[in-house]
Steps between C-alpha positions, in 0.01 A plus 500: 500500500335351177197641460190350400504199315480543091117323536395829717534689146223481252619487154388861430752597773780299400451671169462825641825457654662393178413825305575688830880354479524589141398878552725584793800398241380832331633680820837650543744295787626753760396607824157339505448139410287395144187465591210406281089500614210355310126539612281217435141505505227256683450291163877460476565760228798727500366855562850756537866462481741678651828517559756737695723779286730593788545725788262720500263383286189288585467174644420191295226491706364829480602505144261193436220666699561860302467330159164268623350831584580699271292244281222486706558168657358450823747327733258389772563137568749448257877363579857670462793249415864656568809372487598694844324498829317890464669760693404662809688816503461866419789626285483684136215311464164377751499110607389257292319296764265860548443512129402120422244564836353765360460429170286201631725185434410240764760304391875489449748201379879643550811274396757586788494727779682827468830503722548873517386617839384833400249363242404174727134445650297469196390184554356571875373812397300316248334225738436774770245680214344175434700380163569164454919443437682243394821455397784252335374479144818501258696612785793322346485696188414803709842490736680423161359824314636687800766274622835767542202787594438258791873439605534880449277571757595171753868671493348863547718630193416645210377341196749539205528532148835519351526706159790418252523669112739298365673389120417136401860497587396579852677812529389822677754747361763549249923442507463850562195553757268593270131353584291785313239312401564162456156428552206665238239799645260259487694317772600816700122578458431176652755517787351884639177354457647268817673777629184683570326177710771393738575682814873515459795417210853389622877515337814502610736785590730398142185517311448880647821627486611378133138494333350817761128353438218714588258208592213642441153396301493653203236513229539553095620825517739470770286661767521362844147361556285518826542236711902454568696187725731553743869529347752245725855468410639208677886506538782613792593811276290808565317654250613838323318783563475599211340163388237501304320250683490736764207700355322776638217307670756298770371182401810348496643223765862377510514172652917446610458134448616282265312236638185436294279368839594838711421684184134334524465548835609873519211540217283346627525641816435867284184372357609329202313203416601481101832581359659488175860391462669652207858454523837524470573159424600423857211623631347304263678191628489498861106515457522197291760308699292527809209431344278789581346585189158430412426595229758590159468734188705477238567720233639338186615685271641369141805662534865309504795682701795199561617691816408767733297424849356174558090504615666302795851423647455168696220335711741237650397233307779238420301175314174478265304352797528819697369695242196710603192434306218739395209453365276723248253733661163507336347778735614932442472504099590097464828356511673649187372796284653686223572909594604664140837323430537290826355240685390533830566165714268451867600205686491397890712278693395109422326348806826298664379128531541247767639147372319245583727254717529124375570364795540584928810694569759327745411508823829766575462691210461880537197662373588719198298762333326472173409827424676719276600823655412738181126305487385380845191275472183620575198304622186525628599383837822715537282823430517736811216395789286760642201559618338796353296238242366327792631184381855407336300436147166652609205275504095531559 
């Protein structure tokens, strides 16, 4: 499952692959996985970039072949670098794997192969038209750009990003309930600017029947925009009729669960493949405790309360060393960015390590687990194993 060796690579490529890495951090994290492309030409010079803007938009392939052309560069011969094996499916937009054939490439490097079934068979489809493949460059770095995207998908669950606009007190509403606005329009601009690329945005019953959130994407001027998610409220109460999550559009999906798995699964299972987790606070929590979130946003705003609502109410955590750790999140605007008054924070889950052991374990001892339940380790060799690529990592 590793590939080629790094001396398969030619320089040009490994570079290639380098800037290709760098631009798919300019992609958002959702649904789809960051994926960056770079088309290199016979003498070893970098010809396109491209990079992938999220559903719907183009491919990083097809993006690198759209902006070679539309400079008059003749791909014929040339080389596309890409940090994800190129798709093979028909969906919003064509297959990559078509688009590099007919563009002329004859031939591809990919880092690691994609594990999504639907989007699976580049690779073959590739060496049936006569392209050379190969795969396994950076593949490391690859899998680690797209590390929870890939666990996402090996669990069949949505991919999630929880949302918190919070005091640098960490509260999320007044003594009194009050949480109009906390966080600046620049932030609320931000956060309906999210709204309008996931497929669905989840709170809890409280959070509807004390705050009665319409949950909609929004733009400047209040106007619901064009592309809306699916509305889930995920609690044992029912939801008011007269809620105004309920809409006129029925887009809206109670999910009598408090259980933050079955609320995955029964979204999933309508078609949801990103959701946003906004709160309340135990919402908020229950994600976090069972360490399902991907991918966090927070809102900071310089703003001091003393009491009201916590952010979050508990994660179970008793002692320092069973703290969960995060790390900053270069990719979807960089890891922190200043909206008007606040600061916006992006972070992922830190990768959980493995200690290294000094010495053998006694021969009775019981195996125990290493892995942290809120950031289960990812590695080349535990990525799903299929088929579709012809070979685990690809190959000639």
């Amino acid at each position: 499952m590793n590939g080629q060796p790094v001396s398969a690579f030619t320089a040009a490529e490994t570079a290639a692959m380098d800037t290709a890495l760098e631009a798919a951090l300019q992609g958002p994290r959702g649904a789809n996985p960051l994926v960056g492309a770079v088309v290199v030409g016979p003498d070893g010079s970098q010809l396109a970039t491209g990079y992938h803007r999220g559903a719907g938009t183009a491919h990083a392939e097809a993006d690198a072949i759209a902006t070679a052309i539309s400079t008059g560069v003749d791909l014929h011969g040339s080389t596309m670098v890409v940090t994800l094996e190129p798709c093979n499916h028909v969906g919003r937009t064509g297959p990559c794997a078509q688009a590099i054939i007919d563009a002329g490439i004859t031939n591809v490097v990919y880092a690691v192969d994609d594990p999504h079934d639907p989007a699976a068979g580049g690779a073959t489809t590739l060496r049936a038209a006569g392209v050379s493949v190969r795969s396994g460059l950076a593949a490391e770095r690859a899998l680690d750009l797209n590390r929870r995207w890939f666990q996402a998908v090996d669990a069949k669950r949505p991919f999630v990003t929880l949302h918190i606009a919070q005091t640098m007190d960490s509260r999320i509403a007044a003594e009194d309930g009050t949480s109009q606005w906390i966080s600046s329009p620049e932030s609320l601009a931000d956060n309906h600017g999210i709204r309008s690329r996931i497929d669905a945005i989840l709170v809890g019953t409280q959070t509807v029947l004390v705050d009665n959130p319409r949950l909609t994407a929004r733009d400047a001027n209040g106007d619901v925009t064009g592309k809306q998610p699916l509305r889930a409220v995920m609690g044992l109460r029912d939801v008011p009729e007269d809620a105004a999550v309920r809409g006129d559009d029925g887009r809206v999906l109670h999910l009598p669960t408090r259980d933050p798995h079955e609320a995955l699964a029964m979204l999933f299972a309508a078609g949801t493949r990103h959701v946003m987790v906004e709160g309340g606070s135990r919402i908020l929590s229950a994600f976090l405790a069972e360490g399902l979130v991907d991918e966090l946003i927070v809102y900071l705003a310089p703003t001091l309360l003393g009491s009201g609502t916590p952010a979050l109410n508990g994660l179970g955590i008793g002692t320092l060393a069973e703290a969960q750790r995060w790390e900053w999140d270069a990719a979807s605007c960089g890891a922190v960015q200043f909206l008007g008054r606040d600061i916006r924070l992006h972070l992922r889950p830190e990768e959980a390590t493995v200690p290294q052991q000094t010495q053998d374990p006694p021969a009775t001892a019981q195996p125990v687990s290493t892995q942290s339940t809120s950031t289960p380790s990812t590695s080349i060799d535990s990525l799903p194993v299929r088929t579709a690529a012809g070979t685990a990592m690809g190959g000639y």
